[in-house]
DSSP file (Angstrom, degrees, kcal/mol; ACC not computed):
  #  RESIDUE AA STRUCTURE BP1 BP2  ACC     N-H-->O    O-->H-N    N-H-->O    O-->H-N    TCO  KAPPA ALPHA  PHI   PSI    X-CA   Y-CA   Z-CA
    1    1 A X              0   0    0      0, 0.0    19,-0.2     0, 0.0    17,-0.1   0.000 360.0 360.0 360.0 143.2    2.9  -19.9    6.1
    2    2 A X  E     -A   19   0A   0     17,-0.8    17,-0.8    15,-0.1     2,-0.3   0.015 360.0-135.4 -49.1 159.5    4.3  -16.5    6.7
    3    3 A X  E     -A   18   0A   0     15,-0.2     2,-0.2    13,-0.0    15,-0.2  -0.973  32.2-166.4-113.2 157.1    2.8  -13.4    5.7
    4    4 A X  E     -A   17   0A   0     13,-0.6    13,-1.2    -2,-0.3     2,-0.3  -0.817  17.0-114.2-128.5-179.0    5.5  -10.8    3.9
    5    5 A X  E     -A   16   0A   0     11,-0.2    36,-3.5    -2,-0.2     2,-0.3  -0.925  27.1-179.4 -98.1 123.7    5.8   -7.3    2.9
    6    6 A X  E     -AB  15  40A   0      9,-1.7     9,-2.5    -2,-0.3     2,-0.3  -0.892  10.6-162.6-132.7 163.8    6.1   -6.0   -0.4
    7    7 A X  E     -AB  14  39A   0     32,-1.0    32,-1.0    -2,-0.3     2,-0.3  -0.973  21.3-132.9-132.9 139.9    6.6   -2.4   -2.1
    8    8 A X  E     - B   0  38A   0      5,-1.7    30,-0.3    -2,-0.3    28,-0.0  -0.691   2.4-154.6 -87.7 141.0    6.0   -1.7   -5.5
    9    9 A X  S    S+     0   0    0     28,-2.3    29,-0.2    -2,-0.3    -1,-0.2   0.708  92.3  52.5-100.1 -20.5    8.7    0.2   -7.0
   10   10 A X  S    S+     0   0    0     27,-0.8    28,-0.1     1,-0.1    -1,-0.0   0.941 125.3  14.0 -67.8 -64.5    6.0    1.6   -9.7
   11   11 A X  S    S-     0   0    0      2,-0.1    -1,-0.1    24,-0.1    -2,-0.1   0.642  94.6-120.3 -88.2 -32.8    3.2    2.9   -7.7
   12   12 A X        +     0   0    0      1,-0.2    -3,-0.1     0, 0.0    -4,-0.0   0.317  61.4 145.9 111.0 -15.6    4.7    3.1   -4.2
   13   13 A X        -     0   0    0     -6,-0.1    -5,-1.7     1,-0.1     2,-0.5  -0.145  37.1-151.0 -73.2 153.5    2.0    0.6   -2.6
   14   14 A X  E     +A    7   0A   0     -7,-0.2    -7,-0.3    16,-0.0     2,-0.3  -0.896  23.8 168.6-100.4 148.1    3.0   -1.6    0.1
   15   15 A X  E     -A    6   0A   0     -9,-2.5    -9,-1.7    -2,-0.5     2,-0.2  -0.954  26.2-127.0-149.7 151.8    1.0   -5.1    0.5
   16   16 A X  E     -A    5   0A   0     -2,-0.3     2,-0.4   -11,-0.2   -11,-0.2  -0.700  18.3-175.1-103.8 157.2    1.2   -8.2    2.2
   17   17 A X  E     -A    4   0A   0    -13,-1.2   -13,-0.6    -2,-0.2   -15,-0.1  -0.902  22.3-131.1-148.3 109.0    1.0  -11.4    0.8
   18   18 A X  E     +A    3   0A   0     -2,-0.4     2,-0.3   -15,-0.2   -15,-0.2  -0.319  48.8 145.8 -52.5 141.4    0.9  -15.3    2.6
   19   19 A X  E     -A    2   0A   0    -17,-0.8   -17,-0.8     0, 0.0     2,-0.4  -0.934  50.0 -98.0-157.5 154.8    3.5  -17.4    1.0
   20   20 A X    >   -     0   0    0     -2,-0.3     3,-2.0   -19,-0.2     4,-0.5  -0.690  32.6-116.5 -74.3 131.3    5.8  -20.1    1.8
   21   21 A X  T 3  S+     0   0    0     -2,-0.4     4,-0.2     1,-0.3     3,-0.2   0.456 118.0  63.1 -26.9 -32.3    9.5  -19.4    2.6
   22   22 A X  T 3  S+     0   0    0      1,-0.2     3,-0.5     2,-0.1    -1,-0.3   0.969 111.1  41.1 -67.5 -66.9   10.6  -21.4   -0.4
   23   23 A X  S X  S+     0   0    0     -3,-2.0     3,-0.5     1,-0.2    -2,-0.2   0.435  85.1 111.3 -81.0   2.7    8.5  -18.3   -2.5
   24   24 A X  T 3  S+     0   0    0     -4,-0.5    -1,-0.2     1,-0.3    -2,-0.1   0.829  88.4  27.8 -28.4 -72.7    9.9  -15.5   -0.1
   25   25 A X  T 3  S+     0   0    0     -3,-0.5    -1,-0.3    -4,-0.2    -2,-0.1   0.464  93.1 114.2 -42.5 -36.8   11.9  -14.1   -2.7
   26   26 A X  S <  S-     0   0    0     -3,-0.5     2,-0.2    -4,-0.2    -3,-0.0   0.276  77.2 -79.6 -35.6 179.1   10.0  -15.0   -5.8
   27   27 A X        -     0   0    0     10,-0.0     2,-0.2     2,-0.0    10,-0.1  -0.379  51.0-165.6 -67.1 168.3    8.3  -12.0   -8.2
   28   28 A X        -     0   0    0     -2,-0.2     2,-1.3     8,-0.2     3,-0.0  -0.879  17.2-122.0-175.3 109.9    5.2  -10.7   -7.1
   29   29 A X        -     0   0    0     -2,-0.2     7,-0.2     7,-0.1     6,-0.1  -0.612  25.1-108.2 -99.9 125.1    3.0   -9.0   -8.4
   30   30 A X        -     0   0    0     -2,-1.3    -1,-0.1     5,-0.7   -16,-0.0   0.447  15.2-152.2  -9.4 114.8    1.5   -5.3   -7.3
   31   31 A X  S    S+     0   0    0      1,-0.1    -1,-0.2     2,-0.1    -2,-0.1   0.575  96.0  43.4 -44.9 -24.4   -2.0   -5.5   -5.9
   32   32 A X  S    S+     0   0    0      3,-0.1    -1,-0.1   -19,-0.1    -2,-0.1   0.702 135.3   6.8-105.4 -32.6   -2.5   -1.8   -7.1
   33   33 A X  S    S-     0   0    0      2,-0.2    -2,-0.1   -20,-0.1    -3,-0.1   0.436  81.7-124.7-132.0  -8.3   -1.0   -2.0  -10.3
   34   34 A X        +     0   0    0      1,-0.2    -4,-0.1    -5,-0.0    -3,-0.1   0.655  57.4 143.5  85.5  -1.9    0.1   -5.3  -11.5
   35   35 A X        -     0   0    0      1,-0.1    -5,-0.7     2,-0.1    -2,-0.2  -0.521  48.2-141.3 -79.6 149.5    3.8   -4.4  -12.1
   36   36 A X  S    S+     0   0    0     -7,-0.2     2,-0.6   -28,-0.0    -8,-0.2  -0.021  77.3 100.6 -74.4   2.1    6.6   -6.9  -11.5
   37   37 A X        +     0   0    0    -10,-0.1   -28,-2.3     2,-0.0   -27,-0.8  -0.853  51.9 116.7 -92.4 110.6    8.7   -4.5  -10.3
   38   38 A X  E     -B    8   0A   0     -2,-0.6     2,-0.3   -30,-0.3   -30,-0.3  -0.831  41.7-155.8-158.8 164.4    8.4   -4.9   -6.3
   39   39 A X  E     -B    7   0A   0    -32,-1.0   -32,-1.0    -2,-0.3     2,-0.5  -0.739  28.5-100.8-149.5 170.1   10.8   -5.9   -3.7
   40   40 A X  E     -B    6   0A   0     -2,-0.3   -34,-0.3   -34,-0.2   -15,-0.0  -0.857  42.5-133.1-111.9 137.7   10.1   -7.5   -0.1
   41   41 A X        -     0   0    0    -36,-3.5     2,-0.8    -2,-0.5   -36,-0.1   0.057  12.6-115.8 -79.1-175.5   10.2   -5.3    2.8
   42   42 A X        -     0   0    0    -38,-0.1     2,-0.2   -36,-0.0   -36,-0.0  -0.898  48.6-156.3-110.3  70.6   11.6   -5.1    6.1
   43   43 A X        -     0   0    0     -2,-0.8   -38,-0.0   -38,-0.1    -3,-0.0  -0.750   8.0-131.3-100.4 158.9    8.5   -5.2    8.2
   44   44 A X        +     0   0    0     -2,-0.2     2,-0.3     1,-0.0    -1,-0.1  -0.070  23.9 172.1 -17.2 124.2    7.8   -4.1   11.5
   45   45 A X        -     0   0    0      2,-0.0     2,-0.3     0, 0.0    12,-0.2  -1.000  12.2-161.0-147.2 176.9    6.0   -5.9   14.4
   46   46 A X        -     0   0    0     -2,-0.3     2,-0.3    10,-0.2    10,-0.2  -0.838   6.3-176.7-129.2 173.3    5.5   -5.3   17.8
   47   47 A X  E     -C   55   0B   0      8,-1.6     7,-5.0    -2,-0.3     8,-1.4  -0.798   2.1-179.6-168.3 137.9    4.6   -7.6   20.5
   48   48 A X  E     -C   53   0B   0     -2,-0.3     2,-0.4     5,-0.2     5,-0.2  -0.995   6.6-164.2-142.2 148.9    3.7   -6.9   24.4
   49   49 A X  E >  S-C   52   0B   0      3,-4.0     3,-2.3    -2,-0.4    -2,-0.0  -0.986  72.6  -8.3-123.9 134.8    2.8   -9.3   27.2
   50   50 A X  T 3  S-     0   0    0     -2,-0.4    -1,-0.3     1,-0.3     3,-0.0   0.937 132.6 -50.3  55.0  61.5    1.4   -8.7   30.3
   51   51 A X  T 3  S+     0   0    0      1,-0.1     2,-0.5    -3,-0.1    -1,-0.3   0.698 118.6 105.1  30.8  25.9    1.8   -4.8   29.7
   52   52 A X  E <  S-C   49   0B   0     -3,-2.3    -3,-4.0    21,-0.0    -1,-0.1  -0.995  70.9-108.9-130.9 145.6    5.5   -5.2   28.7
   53   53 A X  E     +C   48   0B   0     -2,-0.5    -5,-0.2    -5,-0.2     3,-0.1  -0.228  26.5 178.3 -61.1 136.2    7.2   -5.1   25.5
   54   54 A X  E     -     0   0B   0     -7,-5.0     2,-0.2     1,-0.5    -6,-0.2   0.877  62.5 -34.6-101.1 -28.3    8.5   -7.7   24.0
   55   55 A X  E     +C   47   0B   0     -8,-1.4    -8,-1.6    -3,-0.0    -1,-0.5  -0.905  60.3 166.1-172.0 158.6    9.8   -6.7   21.0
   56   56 A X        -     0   0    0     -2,-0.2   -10,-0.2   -10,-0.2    -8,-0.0  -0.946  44.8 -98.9-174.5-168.5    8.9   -4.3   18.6
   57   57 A X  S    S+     0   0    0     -2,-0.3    -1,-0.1   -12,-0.2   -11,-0.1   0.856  86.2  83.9 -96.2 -41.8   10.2   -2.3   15.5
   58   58 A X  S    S-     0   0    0      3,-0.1    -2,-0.2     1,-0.1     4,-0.1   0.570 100.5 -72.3 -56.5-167.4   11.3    1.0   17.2
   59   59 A X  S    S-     0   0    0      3,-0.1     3,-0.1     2,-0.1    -1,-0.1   0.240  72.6 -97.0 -78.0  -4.5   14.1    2.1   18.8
   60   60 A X  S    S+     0   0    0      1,-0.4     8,-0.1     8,-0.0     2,-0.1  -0.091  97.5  80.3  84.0 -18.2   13.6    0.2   22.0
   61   61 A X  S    S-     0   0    0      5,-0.2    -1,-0.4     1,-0.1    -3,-0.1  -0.333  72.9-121.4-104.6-166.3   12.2    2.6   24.0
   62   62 A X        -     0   0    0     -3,-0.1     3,-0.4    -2,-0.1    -1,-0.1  -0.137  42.5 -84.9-114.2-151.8    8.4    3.9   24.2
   63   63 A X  S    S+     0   0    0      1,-0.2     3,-0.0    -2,-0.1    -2,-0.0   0.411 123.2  66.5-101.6  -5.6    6.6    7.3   23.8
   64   64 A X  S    S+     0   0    0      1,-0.1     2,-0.3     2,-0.0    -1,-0.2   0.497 112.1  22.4 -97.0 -11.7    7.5    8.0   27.7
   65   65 A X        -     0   0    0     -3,-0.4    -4,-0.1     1,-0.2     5,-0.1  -0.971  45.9-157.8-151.1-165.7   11.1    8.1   26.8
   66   66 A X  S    S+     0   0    0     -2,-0.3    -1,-0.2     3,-0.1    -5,-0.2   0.757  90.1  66.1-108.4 -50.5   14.1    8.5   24.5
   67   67 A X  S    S-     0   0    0      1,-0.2     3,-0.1     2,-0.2    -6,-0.1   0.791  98.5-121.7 -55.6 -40.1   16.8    6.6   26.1
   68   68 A X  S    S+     0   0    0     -8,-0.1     2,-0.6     1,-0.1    -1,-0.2   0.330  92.4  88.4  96.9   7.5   15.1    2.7   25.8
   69   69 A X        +     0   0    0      7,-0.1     2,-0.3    -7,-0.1     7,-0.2  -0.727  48.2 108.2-142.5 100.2   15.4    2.7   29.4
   70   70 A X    > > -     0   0    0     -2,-0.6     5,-2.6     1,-0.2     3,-0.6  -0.985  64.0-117.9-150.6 170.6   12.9    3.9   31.4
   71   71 A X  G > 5S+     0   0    0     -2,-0.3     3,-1.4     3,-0.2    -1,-0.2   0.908 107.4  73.9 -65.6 -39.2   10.0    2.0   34.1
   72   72 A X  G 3 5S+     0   0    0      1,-0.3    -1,-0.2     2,-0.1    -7,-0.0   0.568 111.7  21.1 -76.8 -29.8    7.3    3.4   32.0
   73   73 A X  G < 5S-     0   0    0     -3,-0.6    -1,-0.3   -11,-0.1     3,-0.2  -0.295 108.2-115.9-132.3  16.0    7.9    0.8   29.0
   74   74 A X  T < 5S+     0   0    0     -3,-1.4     2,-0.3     1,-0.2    -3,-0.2   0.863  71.9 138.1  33.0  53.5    9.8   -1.9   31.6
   75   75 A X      <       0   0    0     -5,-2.6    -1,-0.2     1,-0.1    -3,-0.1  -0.682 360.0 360.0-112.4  68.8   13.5   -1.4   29.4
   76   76 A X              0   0    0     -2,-0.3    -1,-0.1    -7,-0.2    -7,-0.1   0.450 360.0 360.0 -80.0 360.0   15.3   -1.2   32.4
């Protein structure tokens, strides 16, 4: 099962929560507050192998450049 991202529209908190795909969408309620107003998030991830990225959330590039293309982060 997946894990997802939720934000509470009440309190602000984000949390994750395992569920099955089927229940992706469902209500959910806030860890922090209990409200049923919450929405599923976007989240992030990263992943790197062997000291290269594989994927990740950002812009493509690393903290050594702007462009997404530099040797320092192997986005050539």
């Amino acid at each position: 099962m997946p894990i997802y991202e939720y934000i509470c529209k009440d309190c602000g908190k984000r949390f994750e929560i395992l569920r099955s795909i089927r229940e992706a969408d469902s209500p959910v309620l806030c860890k922090m507050c209990q409200s049923d107003k919450t929405a599923r998030a976007v989240s992030v991830f990263f992943a790197q192998s062997n000291s290269r990225i594989i994927a990740s959330g950002n812009n493509g590039g690393c903290s050594g450049c702007s462009t997404g293309s530099c040797s320092t982060c192997g986005n050539n």
